[in-house]
C-alpha positions in Angstrom: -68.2 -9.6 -25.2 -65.5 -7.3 -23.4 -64.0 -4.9 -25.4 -60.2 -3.7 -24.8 -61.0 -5.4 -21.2 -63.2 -2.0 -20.2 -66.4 -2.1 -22.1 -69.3 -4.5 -22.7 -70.5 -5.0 -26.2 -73.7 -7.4 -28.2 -73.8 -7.2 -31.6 -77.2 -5.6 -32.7 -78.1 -4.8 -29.5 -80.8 -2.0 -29.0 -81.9 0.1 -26.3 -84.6 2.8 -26.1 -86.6 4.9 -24.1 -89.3 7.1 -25.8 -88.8 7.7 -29.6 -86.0 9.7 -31.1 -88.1 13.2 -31.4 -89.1 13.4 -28.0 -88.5 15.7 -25.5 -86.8 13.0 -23.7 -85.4 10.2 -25.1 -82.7 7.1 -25.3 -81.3 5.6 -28.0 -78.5 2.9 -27.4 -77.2 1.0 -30.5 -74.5 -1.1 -29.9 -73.7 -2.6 -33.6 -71.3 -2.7 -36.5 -70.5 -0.2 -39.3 -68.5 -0.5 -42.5 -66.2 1.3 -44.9 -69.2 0.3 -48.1 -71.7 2.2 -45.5 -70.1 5.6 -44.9 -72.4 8.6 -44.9 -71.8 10.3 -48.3 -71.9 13.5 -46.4 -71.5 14.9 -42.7 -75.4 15.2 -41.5 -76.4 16.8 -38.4 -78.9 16.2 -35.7 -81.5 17.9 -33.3 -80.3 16.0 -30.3 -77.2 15.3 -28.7 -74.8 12.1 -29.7 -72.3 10.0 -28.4 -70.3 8.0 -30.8 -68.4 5.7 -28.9 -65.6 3.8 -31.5 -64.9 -0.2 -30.3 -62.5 -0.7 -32.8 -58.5 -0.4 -34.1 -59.1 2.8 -35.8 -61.6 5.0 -37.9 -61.6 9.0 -38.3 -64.6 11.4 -37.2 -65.1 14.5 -39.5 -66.3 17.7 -38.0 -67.0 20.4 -39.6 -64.6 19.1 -42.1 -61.8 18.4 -40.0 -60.7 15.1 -40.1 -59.7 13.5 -36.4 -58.2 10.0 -35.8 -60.3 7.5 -33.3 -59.2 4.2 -31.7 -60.6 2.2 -29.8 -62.6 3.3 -26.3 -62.2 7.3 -28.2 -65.4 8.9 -27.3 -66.8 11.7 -29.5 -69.3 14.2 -27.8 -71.5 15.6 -30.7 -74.1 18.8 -29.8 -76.9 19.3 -31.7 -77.0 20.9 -35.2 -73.1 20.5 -35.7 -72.2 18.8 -38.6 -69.9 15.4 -38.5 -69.7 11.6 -39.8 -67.6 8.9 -39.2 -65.2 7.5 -41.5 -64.5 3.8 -41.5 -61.6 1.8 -43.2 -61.8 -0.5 -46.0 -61.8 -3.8 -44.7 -64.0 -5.8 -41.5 -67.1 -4.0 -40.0 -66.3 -2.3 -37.2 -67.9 -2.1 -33.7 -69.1 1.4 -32.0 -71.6 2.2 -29.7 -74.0 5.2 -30.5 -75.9 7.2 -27.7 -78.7 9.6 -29.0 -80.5 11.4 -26.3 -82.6 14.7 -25.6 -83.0 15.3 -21.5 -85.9 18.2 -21.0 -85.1 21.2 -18.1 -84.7 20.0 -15.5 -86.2 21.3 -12.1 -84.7 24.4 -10.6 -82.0 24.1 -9.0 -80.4 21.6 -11.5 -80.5 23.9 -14.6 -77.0 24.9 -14.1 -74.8 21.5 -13.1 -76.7 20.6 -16.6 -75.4 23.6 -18.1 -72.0 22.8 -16.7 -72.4 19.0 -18.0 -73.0 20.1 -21.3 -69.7 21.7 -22.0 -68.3 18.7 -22.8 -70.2 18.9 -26.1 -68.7 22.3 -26.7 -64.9 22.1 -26.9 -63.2 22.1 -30.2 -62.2 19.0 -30.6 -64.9 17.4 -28.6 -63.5 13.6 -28.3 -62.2 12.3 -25.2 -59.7 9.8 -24.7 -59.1 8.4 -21.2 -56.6 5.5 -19.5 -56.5 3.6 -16.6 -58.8 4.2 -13.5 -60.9 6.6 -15.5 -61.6 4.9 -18.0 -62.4 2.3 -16.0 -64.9 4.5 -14.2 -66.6 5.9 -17.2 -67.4 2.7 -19.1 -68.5 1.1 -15.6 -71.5 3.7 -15.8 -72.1 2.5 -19.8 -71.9 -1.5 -18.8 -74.5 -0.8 -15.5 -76.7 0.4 -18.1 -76.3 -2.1 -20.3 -77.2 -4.9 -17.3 -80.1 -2.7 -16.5 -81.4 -3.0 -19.7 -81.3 -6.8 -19.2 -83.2 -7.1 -16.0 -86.0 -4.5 -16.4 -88.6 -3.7 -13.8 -91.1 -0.7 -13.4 -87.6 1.4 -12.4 -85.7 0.9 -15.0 -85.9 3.9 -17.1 -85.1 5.9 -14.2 -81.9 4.0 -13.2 -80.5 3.9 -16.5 -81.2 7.9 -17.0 -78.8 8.4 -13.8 -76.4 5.9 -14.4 -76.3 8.0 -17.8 -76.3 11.2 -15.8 -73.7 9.8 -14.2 -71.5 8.8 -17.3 -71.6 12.5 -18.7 -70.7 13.9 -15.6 -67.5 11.8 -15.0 -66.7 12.9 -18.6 -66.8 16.3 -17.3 -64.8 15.6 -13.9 -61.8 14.0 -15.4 -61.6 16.3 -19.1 -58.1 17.2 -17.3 -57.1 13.9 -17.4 -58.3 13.8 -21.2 -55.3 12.0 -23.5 -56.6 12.6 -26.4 -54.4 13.4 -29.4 -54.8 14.3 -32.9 -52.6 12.0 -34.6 -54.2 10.9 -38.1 -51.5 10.2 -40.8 -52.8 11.6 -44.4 -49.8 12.4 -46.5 -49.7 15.7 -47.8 -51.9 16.7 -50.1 -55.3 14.7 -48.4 -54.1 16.5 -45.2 -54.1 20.1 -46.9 -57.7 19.2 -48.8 -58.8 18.2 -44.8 -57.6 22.4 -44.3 -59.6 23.4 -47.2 -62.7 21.2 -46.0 -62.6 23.3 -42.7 -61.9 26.3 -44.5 -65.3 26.1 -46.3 -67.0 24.8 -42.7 -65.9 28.5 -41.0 -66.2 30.8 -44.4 -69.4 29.0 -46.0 -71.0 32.5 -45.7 -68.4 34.3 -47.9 -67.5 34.5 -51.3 -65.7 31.0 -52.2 -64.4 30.0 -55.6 -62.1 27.1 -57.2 -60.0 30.5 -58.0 -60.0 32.4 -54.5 -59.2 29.1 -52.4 -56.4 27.8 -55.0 -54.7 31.3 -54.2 -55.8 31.1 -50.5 -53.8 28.3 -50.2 -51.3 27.9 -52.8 -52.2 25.0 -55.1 -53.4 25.7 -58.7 -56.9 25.1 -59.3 -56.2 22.3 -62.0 -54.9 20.3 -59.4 -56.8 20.8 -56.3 -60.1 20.1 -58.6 -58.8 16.8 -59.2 -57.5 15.9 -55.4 -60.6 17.6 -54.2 -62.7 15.3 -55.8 -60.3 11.9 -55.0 -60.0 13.0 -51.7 -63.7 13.6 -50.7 -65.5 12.4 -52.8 -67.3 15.8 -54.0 -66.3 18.2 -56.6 -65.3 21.5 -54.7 -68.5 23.6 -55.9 -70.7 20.3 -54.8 -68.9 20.5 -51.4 -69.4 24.1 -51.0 -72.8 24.1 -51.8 -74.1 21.1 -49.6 -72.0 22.9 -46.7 -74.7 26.0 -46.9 -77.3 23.7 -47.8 -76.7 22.0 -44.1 -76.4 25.0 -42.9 -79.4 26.3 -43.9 -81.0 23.4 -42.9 -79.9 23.7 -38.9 -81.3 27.4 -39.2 -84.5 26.2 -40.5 -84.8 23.7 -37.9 -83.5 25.4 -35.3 -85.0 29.4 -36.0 -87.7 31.3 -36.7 -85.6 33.9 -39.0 -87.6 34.5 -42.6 -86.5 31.4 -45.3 -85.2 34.5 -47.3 -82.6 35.8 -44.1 -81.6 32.4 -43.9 -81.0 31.7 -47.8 -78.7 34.8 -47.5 -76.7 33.9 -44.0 -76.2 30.7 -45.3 -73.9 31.9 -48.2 -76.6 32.2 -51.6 -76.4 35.3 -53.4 -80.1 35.2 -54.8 -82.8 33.4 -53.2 -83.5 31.8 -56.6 -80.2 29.9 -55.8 -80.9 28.5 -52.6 -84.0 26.9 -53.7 -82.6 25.0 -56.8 -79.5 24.2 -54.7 -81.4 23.3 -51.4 -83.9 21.3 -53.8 -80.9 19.3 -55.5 -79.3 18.4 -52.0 -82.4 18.1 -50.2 -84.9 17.1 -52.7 -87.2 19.2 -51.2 -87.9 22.9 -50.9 -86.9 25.0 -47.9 -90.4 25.6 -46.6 -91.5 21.8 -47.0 -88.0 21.3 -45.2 -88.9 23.8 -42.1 -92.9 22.4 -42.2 -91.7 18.6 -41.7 -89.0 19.4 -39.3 -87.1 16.1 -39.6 -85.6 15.3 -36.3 -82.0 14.4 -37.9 -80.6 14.8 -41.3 
């Protein structure tokens, strides 16, 4: 199936090189995804993503900002930062998710890899393209997707440049990038989305019901109640799993002491990170760090 005339698609279709974990891996999934399977929470990986939306619409949360995707959007997701995607009620809908970890590459190439990688690092990291480069960038996705389907003892090698080759044109044409932020929530979803982020960028400090009703003008009666119709979460539940990830991605991703990290992450007492990490987490910190999970 051709989607929007640009982009190959097969229901269920899978496509891997080494296992997720690895220092160098490939993980195609072209499939469907519904409004009755939303993540309950964003989550966060250890590897780099590429949700690629095939549908009419859906929204992306990142660090509890809410962004509006159609169909061919392209959202370029770094490791440890923490996002989900948000479908509508109604028919599945079809994306195409791209996990992958590349190891260092030989000297010489370290930097254009470096320079690559900035895609993943803008703000808003979802690109939007039209016309001749669009055409160009899902060409490199489809060649992979008909290498996959003829394979020979070269395979893995082709589709790792024709990937190479897909980021890179990403990174080439960002200027021609036509992506807008146009998701219509009426007025008081839109200013709980502005509290969300709030939390994402001030996890560390001192947050109450009280300090953010004042922060941003609501009473706390009501923003308790649209809070929790708008999210899904009461506010203390959200503020709390927000450390908890974060504490998670410094446990995966540091060496720092399980005590520094309880205390960056926003806790007041180290008592109160491990009952909260244990009720979000189900596990305690150190078990957490010993397992290493390679996405949560």
């Amino acid at each position: 199936m051709l989607i929007d005339n640009t982009v190959i698609y097969e229901h269920q279709y899978l496509l891997e090189i080494n296992q997720k974990g690895k220092p160098f891996f490939y993980f195609f999934d072209w499939d469907e995804r519904t409004y009755a399977i939303n993540m309950e929470f964003q989550h966060f990986h250890q590897f780099y993503e590429m949700c690629i939306f095939l549908d009419e619409h859906a929204q992306h949360l990142i660090n509890g900002v809410r962004h509006d995707l159609r169909c061919c959007d392209i959202v370029a997701i770094r490791p440890a930062l923490l996002h989900k995607t948000a479908y509508p009620e109604g028919a599945p809908n079809k994306r195409l998710i791209i996990n992958f970890a590349i190891p260092a590459l030989p000297s010489g190439l370290e930097v254009c890899m470096r320079t690559i990688y900035s895609i993943f690092d803008r703000e808003v990291p979802i690109y939007r393209f039209e016309g001749r480069c669009k055409q160009a960038v899902f060409e490199k996705l489809n060649d992979i997707y008909y290498l996959s389907k003829s394979p020979n003892e070269l395979t893995n090698l082709a589709i790792h440049n024709k990937f190479v080759e897909f980021l890179s044109l990403i990174y080439l044409f960002q200027d021609k990038n036509t992506y807008i932020d146009c998701t219509a929530l009426d007025d008081i979803a839109s200013k709980i989305y502005s509290i969300t982020a709030y939390i994402h960028t001030h996890y560390m400090d001192e947050l109450s019901l009280a300090g953010i009703s004042k922060e941003f003008y609501i009473s706390s009666y009501y923003l308790s109640h649209q809070f929790k119709r708008v999210t899904g979460f009461t506010l203390t539940d959200y503020i709390s799993m927000t450390r908890v990830r974060n504490a998670q991605t410094l446990l995966l991703s540091t060496d720092l002491p399980i005590t520094d990290i309880a205390f960056q992450s926003g806790f007041k007492s180290f008592s109160q990170f491990n009952r909260t990490f244990n009720r979000f987490a189900g596990m305690p910190p150190s078990r957490f760090r010993r397992d290493r999970p390679p996405s949560f």
